[in-house]
C-alpha positions in Angstrom: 25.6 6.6 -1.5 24.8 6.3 -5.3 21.3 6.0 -6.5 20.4 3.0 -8.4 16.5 3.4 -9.2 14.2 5.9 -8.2 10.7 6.2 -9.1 9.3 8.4 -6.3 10.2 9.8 -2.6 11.5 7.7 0.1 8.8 8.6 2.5 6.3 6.5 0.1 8.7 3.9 -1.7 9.9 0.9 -0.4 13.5 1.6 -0.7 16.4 -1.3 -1.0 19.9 -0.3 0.1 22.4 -2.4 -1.2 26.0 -2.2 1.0 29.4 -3.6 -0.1 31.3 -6.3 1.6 34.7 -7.7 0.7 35.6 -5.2 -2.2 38.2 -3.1 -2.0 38.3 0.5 -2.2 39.6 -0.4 -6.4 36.7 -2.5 -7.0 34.1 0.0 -5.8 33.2 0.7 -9.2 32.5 -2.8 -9.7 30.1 -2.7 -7.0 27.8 -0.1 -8.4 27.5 -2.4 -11.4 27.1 -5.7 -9.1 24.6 -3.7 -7.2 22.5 -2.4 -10.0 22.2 -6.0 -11.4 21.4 -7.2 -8.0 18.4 -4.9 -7.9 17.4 -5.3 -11.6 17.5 -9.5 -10.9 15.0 -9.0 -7.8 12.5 -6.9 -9.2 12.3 -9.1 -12.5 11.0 -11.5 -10.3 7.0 -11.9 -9.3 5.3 -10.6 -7.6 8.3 -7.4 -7.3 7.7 -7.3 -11.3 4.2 -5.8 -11.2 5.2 -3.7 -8.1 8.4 -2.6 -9.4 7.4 1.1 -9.5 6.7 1.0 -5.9 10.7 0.5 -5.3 13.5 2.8 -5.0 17.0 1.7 -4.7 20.7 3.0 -3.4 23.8 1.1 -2.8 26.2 2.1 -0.4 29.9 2.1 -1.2 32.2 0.9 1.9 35.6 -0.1 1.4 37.2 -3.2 3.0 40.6 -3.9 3.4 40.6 -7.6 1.3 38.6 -8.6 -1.3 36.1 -11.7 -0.2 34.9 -13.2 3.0 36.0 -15.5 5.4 35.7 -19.3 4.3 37.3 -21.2 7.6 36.3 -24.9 6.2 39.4 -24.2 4.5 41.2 -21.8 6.5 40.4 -18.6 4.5 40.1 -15.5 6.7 39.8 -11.8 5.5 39.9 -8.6 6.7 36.3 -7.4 5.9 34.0 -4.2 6.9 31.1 -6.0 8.1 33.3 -9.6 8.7 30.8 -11.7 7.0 31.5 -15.1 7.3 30.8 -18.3 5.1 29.8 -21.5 7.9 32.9 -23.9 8.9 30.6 -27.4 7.5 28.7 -26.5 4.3 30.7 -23.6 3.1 27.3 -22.0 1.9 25.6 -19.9 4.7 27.1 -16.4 4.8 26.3 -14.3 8.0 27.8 -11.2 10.1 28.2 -10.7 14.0 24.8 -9.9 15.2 26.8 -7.0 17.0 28.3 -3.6 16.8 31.2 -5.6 14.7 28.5 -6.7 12.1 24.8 -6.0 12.1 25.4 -2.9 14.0 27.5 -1.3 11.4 24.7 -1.9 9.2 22.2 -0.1 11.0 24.9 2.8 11.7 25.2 3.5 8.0 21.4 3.0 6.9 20.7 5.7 10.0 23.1 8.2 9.2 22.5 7.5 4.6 19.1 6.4 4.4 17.3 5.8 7.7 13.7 5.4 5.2 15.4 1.5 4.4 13.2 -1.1 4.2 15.6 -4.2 2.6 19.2 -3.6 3.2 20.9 -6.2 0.7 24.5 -7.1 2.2 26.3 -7.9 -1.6 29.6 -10.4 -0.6 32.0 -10.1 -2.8 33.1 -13.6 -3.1 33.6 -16.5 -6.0 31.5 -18.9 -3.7 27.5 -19.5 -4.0 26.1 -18.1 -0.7 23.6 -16.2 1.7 21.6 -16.4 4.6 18.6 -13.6 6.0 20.4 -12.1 8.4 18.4 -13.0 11.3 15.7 -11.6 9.5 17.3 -8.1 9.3 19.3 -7.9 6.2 19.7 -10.2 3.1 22.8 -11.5 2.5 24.4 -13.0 -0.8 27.3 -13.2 -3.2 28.3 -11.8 -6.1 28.1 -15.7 -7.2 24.7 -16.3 -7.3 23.7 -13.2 -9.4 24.0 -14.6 -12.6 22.2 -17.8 -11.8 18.4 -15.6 -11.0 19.0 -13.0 -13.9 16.4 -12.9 -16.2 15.0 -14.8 -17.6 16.9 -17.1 -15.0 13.9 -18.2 -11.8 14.8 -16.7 -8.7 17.6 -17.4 -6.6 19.1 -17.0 -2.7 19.1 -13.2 -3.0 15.7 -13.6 -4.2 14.7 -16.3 -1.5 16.6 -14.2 1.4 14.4 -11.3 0.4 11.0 -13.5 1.2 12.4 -13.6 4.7 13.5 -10.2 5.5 10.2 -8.4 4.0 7.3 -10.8 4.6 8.7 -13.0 7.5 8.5 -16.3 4.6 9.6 -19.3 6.5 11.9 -22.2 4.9 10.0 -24.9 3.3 13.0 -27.4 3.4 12.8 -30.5 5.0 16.4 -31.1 6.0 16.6 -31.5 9.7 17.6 -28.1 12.1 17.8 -29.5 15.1 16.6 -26.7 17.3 15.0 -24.5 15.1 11.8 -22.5 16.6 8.9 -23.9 16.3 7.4 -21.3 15.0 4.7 -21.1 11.9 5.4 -18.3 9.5 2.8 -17.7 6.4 3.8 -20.1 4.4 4.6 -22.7 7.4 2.0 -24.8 9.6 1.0 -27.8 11.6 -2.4 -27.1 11.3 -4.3 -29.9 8.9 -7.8 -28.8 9.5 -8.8 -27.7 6.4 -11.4 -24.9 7.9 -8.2 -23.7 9.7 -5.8 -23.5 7.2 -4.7 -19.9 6.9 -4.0 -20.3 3.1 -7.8 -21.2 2.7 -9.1 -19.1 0.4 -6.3 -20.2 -2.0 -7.4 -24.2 -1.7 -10.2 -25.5 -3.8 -13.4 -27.2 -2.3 -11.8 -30.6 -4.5 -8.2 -30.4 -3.1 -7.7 -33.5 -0.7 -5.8 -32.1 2.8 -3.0 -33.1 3.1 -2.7 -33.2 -0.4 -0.3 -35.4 -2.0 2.4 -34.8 -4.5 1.0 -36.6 -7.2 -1.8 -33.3 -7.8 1.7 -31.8 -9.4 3.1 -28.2 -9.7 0.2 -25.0 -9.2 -2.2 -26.5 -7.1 -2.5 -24.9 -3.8 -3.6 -27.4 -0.9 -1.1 -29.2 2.2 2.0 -30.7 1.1 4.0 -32.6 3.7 7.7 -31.4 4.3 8.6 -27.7 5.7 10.4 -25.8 8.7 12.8 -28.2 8.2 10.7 -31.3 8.9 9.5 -33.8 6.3 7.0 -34.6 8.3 3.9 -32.7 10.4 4.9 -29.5 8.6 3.0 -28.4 5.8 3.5 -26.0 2.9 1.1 -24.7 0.5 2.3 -25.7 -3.0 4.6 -28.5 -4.2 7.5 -25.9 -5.5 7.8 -22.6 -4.6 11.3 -20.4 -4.2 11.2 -20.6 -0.7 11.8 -24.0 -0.6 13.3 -24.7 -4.1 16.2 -22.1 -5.1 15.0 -21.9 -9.2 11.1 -21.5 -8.7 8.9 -18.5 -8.3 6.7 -18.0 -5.2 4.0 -19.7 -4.6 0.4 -18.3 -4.3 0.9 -18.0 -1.0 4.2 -16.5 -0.5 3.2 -13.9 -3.4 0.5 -12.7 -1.6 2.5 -12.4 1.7 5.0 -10.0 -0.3 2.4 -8.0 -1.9 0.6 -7.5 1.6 4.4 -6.8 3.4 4.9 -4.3 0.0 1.6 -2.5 1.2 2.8 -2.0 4.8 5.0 0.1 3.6 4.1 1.7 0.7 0.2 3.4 0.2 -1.2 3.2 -3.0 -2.3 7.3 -2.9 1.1 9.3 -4.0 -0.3 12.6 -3.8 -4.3 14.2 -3.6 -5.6 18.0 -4.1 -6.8 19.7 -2.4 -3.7 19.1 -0.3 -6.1 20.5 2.8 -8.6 17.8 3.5 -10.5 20.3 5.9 -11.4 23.3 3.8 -14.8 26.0 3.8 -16.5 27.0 0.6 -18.7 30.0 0.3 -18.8 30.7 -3.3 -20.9 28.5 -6.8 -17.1 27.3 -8.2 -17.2 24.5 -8.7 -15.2 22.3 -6.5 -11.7 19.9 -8.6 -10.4 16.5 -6.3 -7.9 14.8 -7.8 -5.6 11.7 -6.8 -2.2 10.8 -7.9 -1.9 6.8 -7.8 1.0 4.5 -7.3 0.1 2.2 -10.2 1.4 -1.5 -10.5 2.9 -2.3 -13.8 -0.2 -4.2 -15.7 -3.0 -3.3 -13.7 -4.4 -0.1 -12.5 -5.9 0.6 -9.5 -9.4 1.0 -8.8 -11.0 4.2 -7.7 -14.7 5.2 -6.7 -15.3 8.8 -5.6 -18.2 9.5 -3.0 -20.0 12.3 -1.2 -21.1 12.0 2.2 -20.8 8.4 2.0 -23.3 8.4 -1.2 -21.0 6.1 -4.4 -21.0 9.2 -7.5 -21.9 6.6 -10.4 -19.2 6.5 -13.1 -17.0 8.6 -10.8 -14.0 5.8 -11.0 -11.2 8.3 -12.4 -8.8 9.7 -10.8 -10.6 13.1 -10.7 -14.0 14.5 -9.7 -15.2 17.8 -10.3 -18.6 19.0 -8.4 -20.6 21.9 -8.1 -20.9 23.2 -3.8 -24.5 23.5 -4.8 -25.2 19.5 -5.1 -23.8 19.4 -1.0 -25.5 20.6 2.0 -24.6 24.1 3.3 -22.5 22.8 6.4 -20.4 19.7 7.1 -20.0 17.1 3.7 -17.5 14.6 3.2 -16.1 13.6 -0.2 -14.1 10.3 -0.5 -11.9 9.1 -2.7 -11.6 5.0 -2.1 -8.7 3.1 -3.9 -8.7 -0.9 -4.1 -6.2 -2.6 -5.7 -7.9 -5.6 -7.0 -4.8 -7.7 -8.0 -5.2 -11.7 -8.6 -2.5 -12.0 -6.4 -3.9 -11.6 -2.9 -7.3 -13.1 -1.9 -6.8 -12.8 2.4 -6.3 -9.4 3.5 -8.0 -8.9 6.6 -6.3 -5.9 7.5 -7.2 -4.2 4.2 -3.8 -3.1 3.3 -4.6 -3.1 -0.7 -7.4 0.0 0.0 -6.6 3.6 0.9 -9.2 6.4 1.4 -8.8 10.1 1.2 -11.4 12.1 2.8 -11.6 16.1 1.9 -14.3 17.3 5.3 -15.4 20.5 3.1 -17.5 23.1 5.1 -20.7 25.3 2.9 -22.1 28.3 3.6 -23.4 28.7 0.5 -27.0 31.7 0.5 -29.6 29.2 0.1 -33.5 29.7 1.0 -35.8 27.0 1.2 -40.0 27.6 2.3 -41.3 25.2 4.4 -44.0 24.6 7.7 -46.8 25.8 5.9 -50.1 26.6 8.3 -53.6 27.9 7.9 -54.6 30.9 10.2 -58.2 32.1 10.8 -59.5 34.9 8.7 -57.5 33.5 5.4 -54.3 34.2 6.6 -51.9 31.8 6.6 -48.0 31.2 7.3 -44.5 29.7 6.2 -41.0 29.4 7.1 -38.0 31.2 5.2 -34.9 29.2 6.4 -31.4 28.5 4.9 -28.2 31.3 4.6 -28.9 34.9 3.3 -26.0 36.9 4.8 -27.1 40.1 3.1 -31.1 39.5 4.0 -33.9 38.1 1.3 -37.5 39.3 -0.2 -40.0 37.5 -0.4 -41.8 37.5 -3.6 -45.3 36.3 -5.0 -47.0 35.3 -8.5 -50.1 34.3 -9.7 -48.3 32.5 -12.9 -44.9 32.4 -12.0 -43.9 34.8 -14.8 -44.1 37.8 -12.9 -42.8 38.2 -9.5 -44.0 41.5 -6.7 -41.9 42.0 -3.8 -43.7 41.4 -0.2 -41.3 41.7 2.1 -37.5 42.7 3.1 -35.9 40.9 5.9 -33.1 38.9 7.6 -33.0 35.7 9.0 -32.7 34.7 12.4 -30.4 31.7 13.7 -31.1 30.6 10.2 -34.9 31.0 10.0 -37.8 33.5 9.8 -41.5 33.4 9.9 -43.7 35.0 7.1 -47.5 35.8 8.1 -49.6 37.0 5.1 -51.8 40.4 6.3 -54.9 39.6 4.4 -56.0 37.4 1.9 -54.7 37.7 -1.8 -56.1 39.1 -4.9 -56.2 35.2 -6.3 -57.2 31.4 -4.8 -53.7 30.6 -6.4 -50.5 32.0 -5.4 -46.9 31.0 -5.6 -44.5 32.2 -3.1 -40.4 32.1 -3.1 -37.3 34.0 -1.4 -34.3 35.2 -2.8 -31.0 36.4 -1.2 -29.9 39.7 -1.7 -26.8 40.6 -3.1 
């Protein structure tokens, strides 16, 4: 296995394995280098441009015994690894056995090299334009088509295929399958009630539904022809590159990839404290800090809280806070992350925000005096509650200047009562507690 990209580990990337079919132990070295532009064309692409950095990529090297795949319209057979196979009427669609003689050696070798896969890309090694999804599991294509979707080229099958292995992206053609599932997929319906389109938020209040053609390329709404049906399917926009091999996604299908991208990959990297449950008994002050999986243009959003109170202005990626603005005992402080990209405007199960939560325990020696009362024969009383491991005094003042000690004690599940013995030299006095050391 050979390392084409990395930009972080595999148990937070989504990580693409590319696997060799049809070359020849000799042309392995080609591979790496079909491989690596294979790769390159798919993530020049949007929306996989602005989330390139949340990608890793491999290719793994496996040797078959004849260049190629089998082509039996005209009576070409070869002795492949995964025996991929071009279909016997069209010449175009390129699968493998959905058994241990196929699909099942993929699965082996992504177990046993890099079991953290997320698009296995199947690269034929064949002169002849060609692919298929691989019922959904693995995106298949040939060495043909990756000139035709390299930049600044528009996207091609790999590119296509790739719609249907990540984010389940349904075909918008309209040439019959008879057969086919009747199945919707994101970018697929029946439905024409506009209130019940699943694309809404993307169609303006002024779009007719079904929309006709004639409202021309960018406009979101119901165009007639899709699943393979030109009629009583819809898709969402009049071109897009699951339907049209040469144009980008549409809004739609973009925002179905960026939401199958944050399935797999959370926007947090790394946070410190690495311990989100930790006690504090000392004044330092208290450092979070996040490390962010940025997108390529945009960065993400950040708002820090404490105990479920927004810190105003706190939006870096840091916060630093002294233990004596919390509570001695149980505070939370929260770290929320939104990526607020243009590209997704439905996502229900909130798969663009992430929040870290530190649960930080204080026992910090605090005093407070409260529950004043008035007792007969001017005497009165107060409560001296809080933390004071080491015991307090209690001190008075007639002008807060100078301070005379009263009384030494310790505090008793957290409290204690002071009662004055007789009434004081003045009509004014202050009273306070300190902890001892």
């Amino acid at each position: 296995m050979q390392t084409i990209l990395t930009s972080g580990p595999v148990s937070n990337r989504l990580n693409i394995v590319v696997l060799s079919e049809g070359y020849t132990s000799s042309q392995l070295a080609q591979f790496a280098v079909d491989a690596t532009n294979a790769v390159n064309a798919l993530l020049s692409h949007p929306p996989y441009q602005e989330y390139r950095n949340y990608f890793n990529a491999f290719a793994i090297k496996v040797a078959s015994a004849q260049p190629g795949s089998d082509h039996p319209s005209s009576g070409i057979y070869r002795d492949t690894y995964f025996n991929s196979t071009y279909d016997p009427v069209a010449d175009y669609l390129i699968t493998i056995p959905a058994d241990s003689t196929g699909q099942g050696k993929v699965d082996a070798l992504l177990q046993s090299r890099m079991p953290n896969c997320q698009l296995p890309i199947l690269l034929v090694n064949d002169p002849n334009q060609g692919g298929s999804d691989g019922f959904d599991r693995t995106a298949i294509a040939s060495t043909a088509v990756l000139f035709s979707e390299m930049p600044p080229l528009p996207p091609g099958i790999l590119t296509h295929e790739t719609g249907h292995v990540l984010a389940n992206l349904g075909d918008e053609y309209t040439i019959p399958y008879p057969g086919f599932p009747d199945t919707e997929e994101p970018n697929t319906t029946q439905q024409t009630n506009r209130s019940l389109l699943k694309w809404k938020a993307w169609v303006s209040t002024n779009t007719p539904i079904p929309t006709p053609e004639t409202v021309g390329e960018g406009v979101v709404g119901l165009f007639e022809g899709a699943h393979y049906h030109e009629t009583g399917w819809y898709r969402p926009e009049l071109n897009c590159a699951m339907g049209n091999l040469g144009a980008e996604f549409c809004s739609v299908c973009s925002e179905a990839l960026v939401l199958a991208i944050y399935q797999r990959v959370r926007p947090v990297d790394a946070f410190s404290p690495a311990s989100t449950s930790f006690s504090v008994s000392s004044t330092q002050a208290l450092t979070f800090s996040l490390s962010l999986l940025q997108p390529t243009s945009h960065n993400l959003d950040v708002q820090w809280f404490t105990n479920g109170v927004a810190w105003t202005g706190a939006t870096h990626l840091g916060l630093t806070l002294s233990p004596e603005a919390l509570f001695n005992g149980t505070n939370w402080i929260s770290a929320r992350v939104n990526d607020l990209t243009s590209l997704v405007r439905n996502d229900p199960a909130n798969l663009l925000s992430q929040i870290v939560t530190w649960t930080v325990d204080v026992t910090l020696p605090q005093l407070r005096l409260d529950s004043p009362l008035r007792l007969t024969g001017g005497k009165f009383a107060f409560r001296v509650s809080g933390n004071a491991a080491q015991g307090f005094v209690i001190q008075s003042s007639t002008n807060l200047l100078d301070w005379a000690p009263l009384e030494t004690n310790y505090l008793v599940a957290g409290q204690f009562w002071h009662t004055n013995f007789a009434a004081g030299p003045s009509s004014r006095m202050f009273y306070r507690a300190a902890t001892l050391p």
